[in-house]
C-alpha positions, 0 to 999 in steps of 0.5 A: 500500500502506497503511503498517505499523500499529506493534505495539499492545496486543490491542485490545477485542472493543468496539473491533472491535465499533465497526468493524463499528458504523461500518462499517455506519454507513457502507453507510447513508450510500452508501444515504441517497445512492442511495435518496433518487431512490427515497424522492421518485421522484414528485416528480422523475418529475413534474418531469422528465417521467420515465415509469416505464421511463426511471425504471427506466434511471435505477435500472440507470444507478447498477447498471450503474456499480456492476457495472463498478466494484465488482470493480475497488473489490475489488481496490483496497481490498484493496490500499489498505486499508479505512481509506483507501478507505472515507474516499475513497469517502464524500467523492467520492460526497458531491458527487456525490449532492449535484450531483443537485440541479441535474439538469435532465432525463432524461438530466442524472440519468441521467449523476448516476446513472452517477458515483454508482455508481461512486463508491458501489464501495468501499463494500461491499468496504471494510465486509467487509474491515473486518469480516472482518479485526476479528472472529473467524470466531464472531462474522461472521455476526451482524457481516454481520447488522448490516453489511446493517441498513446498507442498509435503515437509509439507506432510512428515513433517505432515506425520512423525511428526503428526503420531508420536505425535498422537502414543504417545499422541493423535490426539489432541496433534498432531494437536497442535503440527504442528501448532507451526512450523509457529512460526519459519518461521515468523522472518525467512521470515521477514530477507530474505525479508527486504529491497529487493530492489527498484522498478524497472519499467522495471520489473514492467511494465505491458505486455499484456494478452496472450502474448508469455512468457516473452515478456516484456524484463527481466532487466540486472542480475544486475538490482535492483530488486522491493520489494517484499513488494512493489507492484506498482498501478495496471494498467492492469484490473484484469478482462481481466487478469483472463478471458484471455487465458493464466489462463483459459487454466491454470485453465483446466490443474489444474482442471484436475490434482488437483483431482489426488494429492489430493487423493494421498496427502489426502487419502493414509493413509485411503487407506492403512489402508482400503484397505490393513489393515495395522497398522496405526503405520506403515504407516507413513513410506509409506506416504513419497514415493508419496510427495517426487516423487512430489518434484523430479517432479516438481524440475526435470521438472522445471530444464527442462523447465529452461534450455529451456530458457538458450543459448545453444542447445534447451532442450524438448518443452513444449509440449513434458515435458506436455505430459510425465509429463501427462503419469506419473500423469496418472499412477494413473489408474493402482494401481488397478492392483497391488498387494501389497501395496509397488507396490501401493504406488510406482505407487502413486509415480509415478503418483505424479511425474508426477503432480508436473510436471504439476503443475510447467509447467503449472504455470510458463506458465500461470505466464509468460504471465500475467502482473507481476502487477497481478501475484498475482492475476493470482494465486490466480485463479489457487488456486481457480481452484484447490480447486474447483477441491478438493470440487468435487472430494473429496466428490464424492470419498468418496461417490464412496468408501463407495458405491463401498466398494473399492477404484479401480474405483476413482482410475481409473477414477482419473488416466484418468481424467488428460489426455484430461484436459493436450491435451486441455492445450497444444492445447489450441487456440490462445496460442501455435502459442506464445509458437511456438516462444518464 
């Protein structure tokens, strides 16, 4: 248990902005780490004799990894506290991505791989405890926009800086060469979030399972705010919170549009190498169109949903930006039908604007419903899902693509997946009628 944060001052809604800032500074720097394999995937798969299905176990080494740990990471880091465990998490991962460079075979990087995504599992539960517990209910969505900009910030940063370092030195130098950034978060996290605050019972206080978002009351703007180091004694079960309805419609949703990002995050290197021939030196400049439409998407579609919340005239419903982020997310289905890959990578674009869509309405409906004493430990269910999701899917397309000897049909039946997984998550029953009168 953290110690107790003395009493201070109300702290700014600037400070708490900068926890959110930092924060998602650090999910990029978890995705510097796990996205450089897919930034240079052509140069390590030639290296090391890696077929396309052996480089699809490698993907789902670091899922199955983070699905065991992130429900267990919930747990600790709502126990430990943010602070702490988000700083711990980033060192130990640090060393273990920058140990990649001296994999030697298949089975070398796939054991990397496994240490990498358990050492990643705090990540995401630490960042939405960080932010739940400095921000009021109003301003989440938006929060969790820029929280999911994270992932797709450290895609173009792997992306650019991965792929340089391996033109001019090698993969190894590339993978060891991502995994100093960490070093420059640690003491910048640790500045933003000293002493941020006291615990305050009003935003401690637990609500039921289910219930309509944010129905236990947000304290005054002025408020003290809790620590975000400070984790009070958990008093709701942990099982009755990830068993209940609000995370398991939560964990459909994720599992339907998890399979989607991952291709267009972790395979359009090999997709465009394969499938378009193009030279691995000129892909690094394509790599940056699809995480940068994720980061509008999620901002864009939690700038909506936050101004649902704010007086004034009632923006779209949640169902209505559920079901447009699921049109865009599903445009996925129709790269086949193109017929160059500017065309392809733009539809990529598109369908990755409409998952982060998802991801952040998604999140910040399941968070807001769960009591803020286990936010932790509700993402790190929905983290779990999501790597679940990767350890399926990213074999099977492997598979499909050495067995198909193209890329039309995962693209296809990923693009179609995220449909009735969405329908399912808006009607879900039990849920809406809340929704309908929050």
């Amino acid at each position: 248990m953290a110690d107790a944060a003395p009493a201070a001052k109300p702290p700014s809604p600037a400070a708490a902005w900068a926890v959110a800032a930092v924060a998602t500074l650090g999910m990029s720097v978890s995705y510097v780490d796990r996205q450089t394999l897919a930034a240079i995937a052509p140069s390590v798969t030639r290296a090391l004799a890696i077929d396309n299905t052996q480089y699809g176990w490698l993907l789902s080494a670091f899922s199955m990894a983070y699905l065991v740990g992130a429900p267990v990471a919930g747990v600790v880091v709502d126990r430990l506290g943010a602070r702490r465990g988000f700083a711990a998490a980033v060192v130990v991962w640090s060393l273990i991505a920058g140990a990649h460079a001296f994999a030697f075979s298949f089975a070398s990087l796939f054991a990397l791989r496994v240490l990498l995504g358990m050492a990643e599992a705090p990540s995401f539960p630490a960042a939405v405890q960080a932010i739940r517990r400095a921000l009021p209910g109003a301003r989440r969505p938006l929060a969790f926009g820029l929280l999911f900009t994270g992932s797709s910030l450290g895609a173009i940063v792997a992306a650019k800086l991965a792929v340089g370092l391996d033109a001019a030195y090698g993969y190894r130098a590339a993978f060891a060469g991502t995994a100093l950034i960490g070093t420059l978060w640690i003491p910048l996290w640790l500045v933003v979030t000293r002493g941020f605050g006291a615990p305050s019972a009003a935003v401690a206080a637990p609500s039921a399972p289910g219930a309509s978002p944010d129905d236990t009351p947000e304290p005054p703007d002025d408020a003290p705010k809790p620590s975000v180091d400070d984790a009070p004694e958990p008093r709701a079960s942990w099982a009755a919170v990830v068993t209940s309805p609000p995370v398991l419609r939560a964990i459909v949703a994720i599992v339907g549009s998890a399979p989607l990002l991952m291709f267009v995050l972790n395979w359009t290197a090999k997709y465009l190498v394969d499938a378009w021939q193009l030279p691995r030196e000129d892909v690094g400049t394509f790599l940056v169109a699809p995480p940068l439409l994720f980061d509008l998407g999620a901002i864009g579609f939690g700038a909506l949903a936050s101004a649902r919340r704010d007086p004034g005239p009632a923006g779209p419903t949640q169902s209505a930006l559920l079901f447009f982020a699921m049109l865009l997310a599903a445009s996925l289905a129709f790269v086949p039908l193109t017929a160059s890959p500017a065309a392809a990578i733009a539809l990529f674009a598109v369908s990755a604007c409409g998952g982060g869509g998802l991801y952040v309405l998604v999140t910040n409906d399941m968070l807001s419903r769960v009591p803020v004493e286990r936010t932790s430990a509700a993402g790190g269910m929905t983290a779990a899902a999501q790597s679940l999701a990767h350890v399926i899917a990213a074999p099977l397309v492997g598979w499909t693509i050495d067995r198909t000897h193209g890329h039309d049909l995962a693209l296809v039946a990923l693009g179609l997946v995220v449909v009735p997984t969405t329908l399912a998550f808006i009607a879900w029953p039990g849920v809406r009628r809340a929704e309908a009168s929050s």
